[in-house]
C-alpha positions as CSV (number, residue, x, y, z in Angstrom):
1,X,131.6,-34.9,38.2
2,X,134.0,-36.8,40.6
3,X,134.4,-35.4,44.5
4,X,136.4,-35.4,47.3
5,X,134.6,-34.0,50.4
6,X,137.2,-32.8,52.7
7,X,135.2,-32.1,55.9
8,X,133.2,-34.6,57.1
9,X,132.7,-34.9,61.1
10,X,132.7,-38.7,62.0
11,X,129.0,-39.2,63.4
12,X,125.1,-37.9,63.7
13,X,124.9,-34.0,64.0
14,X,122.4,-34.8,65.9
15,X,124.6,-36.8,68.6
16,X,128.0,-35.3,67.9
17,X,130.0,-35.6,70.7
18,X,128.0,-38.6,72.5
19,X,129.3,-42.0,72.9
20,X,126.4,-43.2,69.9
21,X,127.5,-40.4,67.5
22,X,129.6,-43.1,65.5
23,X,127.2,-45.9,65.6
24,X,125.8,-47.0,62.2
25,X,126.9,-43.7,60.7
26,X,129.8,-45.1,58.0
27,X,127.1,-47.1,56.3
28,X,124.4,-44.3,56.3
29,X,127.4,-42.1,55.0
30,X,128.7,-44.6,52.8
31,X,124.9,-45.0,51.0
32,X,124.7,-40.9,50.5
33,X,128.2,-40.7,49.1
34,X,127.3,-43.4,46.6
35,X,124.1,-41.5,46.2
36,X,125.9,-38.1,45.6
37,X,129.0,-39.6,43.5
38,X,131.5,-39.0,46.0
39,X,134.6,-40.7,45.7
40,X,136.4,-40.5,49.2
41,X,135.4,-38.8,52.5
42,X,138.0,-36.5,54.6
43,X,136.6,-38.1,57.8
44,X,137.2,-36.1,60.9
45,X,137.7,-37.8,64.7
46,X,135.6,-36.7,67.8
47,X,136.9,-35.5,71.3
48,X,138.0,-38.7,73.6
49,X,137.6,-41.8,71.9
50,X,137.0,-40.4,68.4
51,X,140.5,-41.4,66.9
52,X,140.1,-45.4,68.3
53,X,136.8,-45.1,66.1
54,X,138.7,-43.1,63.1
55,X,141.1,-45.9,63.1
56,X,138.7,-48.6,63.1
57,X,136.8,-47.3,60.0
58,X,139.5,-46.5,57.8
59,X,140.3,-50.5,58.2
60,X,137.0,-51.0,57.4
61,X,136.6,-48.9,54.3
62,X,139.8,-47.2,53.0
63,X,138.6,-46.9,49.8
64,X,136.1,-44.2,51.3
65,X,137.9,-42.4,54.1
66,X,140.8,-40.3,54.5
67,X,141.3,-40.1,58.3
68,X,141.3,-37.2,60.3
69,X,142.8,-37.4,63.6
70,X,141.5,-35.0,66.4
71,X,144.7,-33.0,68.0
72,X,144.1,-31.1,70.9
73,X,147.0,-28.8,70.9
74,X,146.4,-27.6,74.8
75,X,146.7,-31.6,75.9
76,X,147.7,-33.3,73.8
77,X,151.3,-34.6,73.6
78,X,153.5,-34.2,70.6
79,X,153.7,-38.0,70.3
80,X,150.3,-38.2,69.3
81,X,151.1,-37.2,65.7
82,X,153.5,-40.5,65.5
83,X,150.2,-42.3,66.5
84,X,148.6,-41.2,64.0
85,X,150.7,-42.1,61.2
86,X,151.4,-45.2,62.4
87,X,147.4,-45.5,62.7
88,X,147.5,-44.9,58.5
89,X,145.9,-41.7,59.4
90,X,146.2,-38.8,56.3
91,X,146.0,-35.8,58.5
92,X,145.2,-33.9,61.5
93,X,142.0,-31.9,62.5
94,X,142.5,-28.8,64.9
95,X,140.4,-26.3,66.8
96,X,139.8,-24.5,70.2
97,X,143.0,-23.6,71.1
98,X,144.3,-21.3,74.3
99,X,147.2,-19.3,72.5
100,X,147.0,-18.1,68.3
101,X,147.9,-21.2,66.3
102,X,151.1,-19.5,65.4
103,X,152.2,-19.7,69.0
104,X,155.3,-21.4,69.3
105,X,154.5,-23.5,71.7
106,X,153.0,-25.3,69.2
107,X,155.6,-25.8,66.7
108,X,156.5,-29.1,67.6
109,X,153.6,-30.7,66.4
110,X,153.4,-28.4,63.1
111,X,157.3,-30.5,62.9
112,X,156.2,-33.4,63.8
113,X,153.2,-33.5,61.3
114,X,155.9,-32.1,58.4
115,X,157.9,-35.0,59.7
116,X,155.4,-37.5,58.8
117,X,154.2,-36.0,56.2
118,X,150.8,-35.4,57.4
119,X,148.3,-32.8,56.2
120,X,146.7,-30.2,58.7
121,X,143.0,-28.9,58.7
122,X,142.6,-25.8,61.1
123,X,139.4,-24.6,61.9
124,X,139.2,-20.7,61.2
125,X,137.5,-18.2,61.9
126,X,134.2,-17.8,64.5
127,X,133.8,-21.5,65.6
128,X,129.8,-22.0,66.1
129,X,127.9,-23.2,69.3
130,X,124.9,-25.1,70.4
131,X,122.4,-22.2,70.0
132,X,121.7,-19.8,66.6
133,X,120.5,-16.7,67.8
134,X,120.4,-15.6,64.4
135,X,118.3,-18.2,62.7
136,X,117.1,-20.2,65.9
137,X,115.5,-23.3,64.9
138,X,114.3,-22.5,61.7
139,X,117.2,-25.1,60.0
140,X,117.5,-27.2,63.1
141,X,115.2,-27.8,65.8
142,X,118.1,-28.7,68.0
143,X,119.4,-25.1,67.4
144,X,116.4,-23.4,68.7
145,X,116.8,-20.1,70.9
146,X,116.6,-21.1,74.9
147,X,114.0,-19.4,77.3
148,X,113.8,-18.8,80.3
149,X,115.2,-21.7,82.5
150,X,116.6,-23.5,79.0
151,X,118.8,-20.4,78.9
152,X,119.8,-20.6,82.4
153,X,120.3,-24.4,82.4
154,X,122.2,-23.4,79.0
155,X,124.5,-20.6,80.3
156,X,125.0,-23.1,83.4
157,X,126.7,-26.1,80.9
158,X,128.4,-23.6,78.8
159,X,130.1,-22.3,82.1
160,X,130.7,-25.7,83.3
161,X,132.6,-26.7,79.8
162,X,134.5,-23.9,79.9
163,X,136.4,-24.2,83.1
164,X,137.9,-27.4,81.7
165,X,139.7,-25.2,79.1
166,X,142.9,-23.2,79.6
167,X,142.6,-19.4,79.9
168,X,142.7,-18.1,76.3
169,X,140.3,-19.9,74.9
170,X,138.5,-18.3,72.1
171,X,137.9,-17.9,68.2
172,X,140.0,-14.9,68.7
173,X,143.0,-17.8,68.3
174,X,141.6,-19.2,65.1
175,X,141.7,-16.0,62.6
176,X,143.2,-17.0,59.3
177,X,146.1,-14.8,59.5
178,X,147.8,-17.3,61.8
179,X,148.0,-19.7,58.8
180,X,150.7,-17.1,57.3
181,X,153.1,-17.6,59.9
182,X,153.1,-21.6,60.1
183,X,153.5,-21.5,56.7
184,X,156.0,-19.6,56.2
185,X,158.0,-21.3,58.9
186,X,156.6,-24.8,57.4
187,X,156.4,-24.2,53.5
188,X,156.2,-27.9,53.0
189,X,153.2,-28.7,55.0
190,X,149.7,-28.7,53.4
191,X,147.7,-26.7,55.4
192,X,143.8,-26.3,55.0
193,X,141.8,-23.6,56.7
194,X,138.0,-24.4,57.9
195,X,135.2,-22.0,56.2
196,X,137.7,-19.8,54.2
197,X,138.0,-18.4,57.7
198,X,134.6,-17.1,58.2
199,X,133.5,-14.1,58.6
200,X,137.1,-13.4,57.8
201,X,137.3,-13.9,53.8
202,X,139.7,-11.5,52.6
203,X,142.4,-12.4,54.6
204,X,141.7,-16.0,53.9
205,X,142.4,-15.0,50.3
206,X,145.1,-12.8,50.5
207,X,147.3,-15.6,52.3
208,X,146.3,-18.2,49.9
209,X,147.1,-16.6,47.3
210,X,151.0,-15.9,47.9
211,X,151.4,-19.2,50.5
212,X,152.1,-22.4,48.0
213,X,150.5,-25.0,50.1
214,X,147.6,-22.8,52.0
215,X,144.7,-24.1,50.8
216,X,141.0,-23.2,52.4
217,X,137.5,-25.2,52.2
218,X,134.3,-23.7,51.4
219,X,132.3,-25.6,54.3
220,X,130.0,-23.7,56.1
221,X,126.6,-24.2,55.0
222,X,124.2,-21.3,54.2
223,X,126.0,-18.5,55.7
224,X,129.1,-19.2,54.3
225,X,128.0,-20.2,50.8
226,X,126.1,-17.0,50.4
227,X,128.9,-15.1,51.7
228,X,131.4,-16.6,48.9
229,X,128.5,-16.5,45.9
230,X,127.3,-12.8,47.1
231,X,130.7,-11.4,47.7
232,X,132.6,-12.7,44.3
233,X,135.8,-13.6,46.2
234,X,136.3,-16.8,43.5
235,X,138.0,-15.5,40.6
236,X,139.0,-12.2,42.4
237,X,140.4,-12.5,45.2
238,X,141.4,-16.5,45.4
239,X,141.4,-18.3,42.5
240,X,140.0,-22.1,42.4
241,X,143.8,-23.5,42.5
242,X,143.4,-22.7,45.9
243,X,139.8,-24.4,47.6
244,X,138.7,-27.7,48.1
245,X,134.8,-28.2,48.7
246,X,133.5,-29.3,51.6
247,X,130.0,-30.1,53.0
248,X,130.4,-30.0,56.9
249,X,127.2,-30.9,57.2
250,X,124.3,-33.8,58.2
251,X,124.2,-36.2,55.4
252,X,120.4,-35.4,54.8
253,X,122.2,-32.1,53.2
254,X,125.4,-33.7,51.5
255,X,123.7,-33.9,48.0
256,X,121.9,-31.0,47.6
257,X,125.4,-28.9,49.1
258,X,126.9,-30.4,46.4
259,X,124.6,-29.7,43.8
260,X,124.4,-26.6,45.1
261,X,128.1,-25.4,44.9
262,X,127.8,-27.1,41.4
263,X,124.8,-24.7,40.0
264,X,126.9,-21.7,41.6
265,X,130.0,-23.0,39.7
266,X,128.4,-23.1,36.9
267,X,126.3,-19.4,37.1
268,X,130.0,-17.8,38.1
269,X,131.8,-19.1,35.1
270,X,133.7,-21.5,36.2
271,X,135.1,-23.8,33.7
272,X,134.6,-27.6,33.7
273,X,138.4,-28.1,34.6
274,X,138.2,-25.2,37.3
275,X,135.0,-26.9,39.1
276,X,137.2,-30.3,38.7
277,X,140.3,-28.4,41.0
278,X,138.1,-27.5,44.0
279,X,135.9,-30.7,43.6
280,X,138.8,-33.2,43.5
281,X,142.1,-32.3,41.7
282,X,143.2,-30.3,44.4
283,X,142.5,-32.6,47.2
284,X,143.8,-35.4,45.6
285,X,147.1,-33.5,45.3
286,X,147.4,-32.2,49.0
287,X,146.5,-36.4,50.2
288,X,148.4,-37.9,47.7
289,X,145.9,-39.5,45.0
290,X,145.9,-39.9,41.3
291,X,144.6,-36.2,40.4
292,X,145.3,-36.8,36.8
C-alpha cells in the first residue's frame, strides 16, 4: 500500500501554534512516516512565522513534503501567493475567514493561485477549538472541560483572540457549498475541502461529484471517520475518484488512522485499485506526481 497524507499540520499538537511547535518535529514525522509507509507529507504552515519554517523544510527534505503555505485571506496580501511559488511551495492552506469563501473579495487570490498553478486546501465545515465539551479529556488531556476559574480564564482568551479578527468571523463562512461557486468560476484549480466538510457530508458530495477538480479529505479523526463508515456516503453518494486520505492528527495516531481507514476500506468493498485513488493516485494527480 503506498500513501500520500494530505493534511499534516507542521508541528506538536501539543504546542501548535507556539514558537517550539516546529522544533524537532520533521525528524519525529519523518521516522513515523517511514514507520507507516508513507511516501510524501502534504505539510501545512502555522500562523506568523509558519511559512519561513515551511520553506526551510521542504529544502531540507523534498522528497517527503509537499508545502503548504498558510493564507490568511482577511490580511494577507494577494502577493503572497507569488511568494509562495517562488518559495517551491505546492499549495495553499486556508481557514477562519470574515466573509463566505466565495466572497469576491477574494477572487484575486483564487486567480492568483490558478495563475501559478497552485493547489488550494480549504478548511470546511465546523472548525474545532481548544475545549471538547463532547468528549472532554477522554482522548486528550489538553482538551479537558474547564471549571470554574479555568472557564473563566478560558472565556477571557477566547474573547481576547477574537477581537483581533474582523467582524464575520465564523464556521458559518466555511460550509462546503462555497467550494461550488469558486469552482465554477475557477474550473481549473484543484481545490480540496478539509473533513468532507463536517458535519456537512451530503453537500460535500453532491459538489464533488458534478465539480471536475473538487476533491475532499477524510481527516477528522474519530468523529469524522465514524460519520463516513456509519453513514455509507463512499460508493453512494461520492465515489473514491473523488477523496484523498488524510490523518490530521498527532503522529502517535498516524499509523493506526491509517490502518484504520485501510480495515474500513477493505469491510466496505473497496477494491485494491479504488483504496489506491484515495491513498495516493488521486493526490498524486492534483500535485503533479507519477500516479501511474
Amino acid at each position: 500500500m503506498r500513501v500520500i497524507d494530505t493534511h499534516v499540520h507542521y508541528g506538536f499538537w501539543d504546542k501548535l501554534f507556539t514558537r517550539e511547535a516546529e522544533r524537532g518535529f520533521l525528524e519525529a514525522l519523518s521516522d513515523t512516516c517511514a514507520d507507516a509507509g508513507i511516501e510524501k507529507i502534504a505539510l501545512l504552515a502555522n500562523p506568523g512565522r509558519g511559512n519561513d519554517k515551511l520553506a526551510r523544510a521542504l529544502e531540507e527534505r523534498p522528497d517527503l513534503v509537499i508545502a503548504m503555505g498558510r493564507l490568511e485571506l482577511d490580511r494577507d496580501p494577494v502577493s503572497l501567493v507569488e511568494d509562495f511559488y517562488q518559495r517551491g511551495f505546492h499549495g495553499i492552506k486556508i481557514i477562519g475567514v470574515s466573509k463566505n469563501y466565495d466572497d469576491p473579495d477574494y477572487y484575486p487570490y483564487y486567480e492568483a493561485a490558478v495563475a501559478r498553478g497552485l493547489r488550494i486546501l480549504f478548511h470546511t465545515g465546523i472548525q474545532g477549538g481548544p475545549i471538547d465539551y463532547l468528549a472532554g479529556g477522554a482522548e486528550d488531556e489538553w482538551k479537558a472541560i474547564p471549571q470554574g476559574k479555568d472557564e473563566e480564564a478560558l472565556v477571557a482568551r477566547l474573547g481576547k483572540q477574537i477581537r483581533r479578527e474582523r467582524y464575520g468571523f465564523s464556521s458559518a463562512r466555511m460550509q462546503p457549498i462555497y467550494l461550488d461557486t469558486i469552482a465554477f468560476y475557477f474550473p481549473e484549480l484543484f481545490i480540496i475541502g478539509a473533513h468532507l466538510g463536517w458535519p456537512d457530508y451530503r453537500t460535500s458530495c453532491a459538489v464533488a461529484r458534478w465539480r471536475p477538480r473538487l476533491y475532499f479529505d477524510i481527516s477528522g479523526g474519530d468523529v469524522v471517520h465514524n460519520h463516513i463508515v456509519e453513514g455509507g456516503y463512499i460508493g453512494k453518494e461520492i465515489g473514491p475518484r473523488k477523496l484523498l486520505y488524510g490523518s490530521d492528527c498527532d503522529l502517535k495516531r498516524m499509523k493506526p488512522d491509517l490502518l484504520r481507514w485501510k480495515a474500513a476500506f477493505q469491510k466496505m468493498g473497496l477494491s485494491e485499485d479504488e483504496q489506491d485513488m484515495i491513498f495516493y493516485r488521486n493526490a498524486a494527480h492534483i500535485f503533479g506526481l507519477d500516479a501511474t
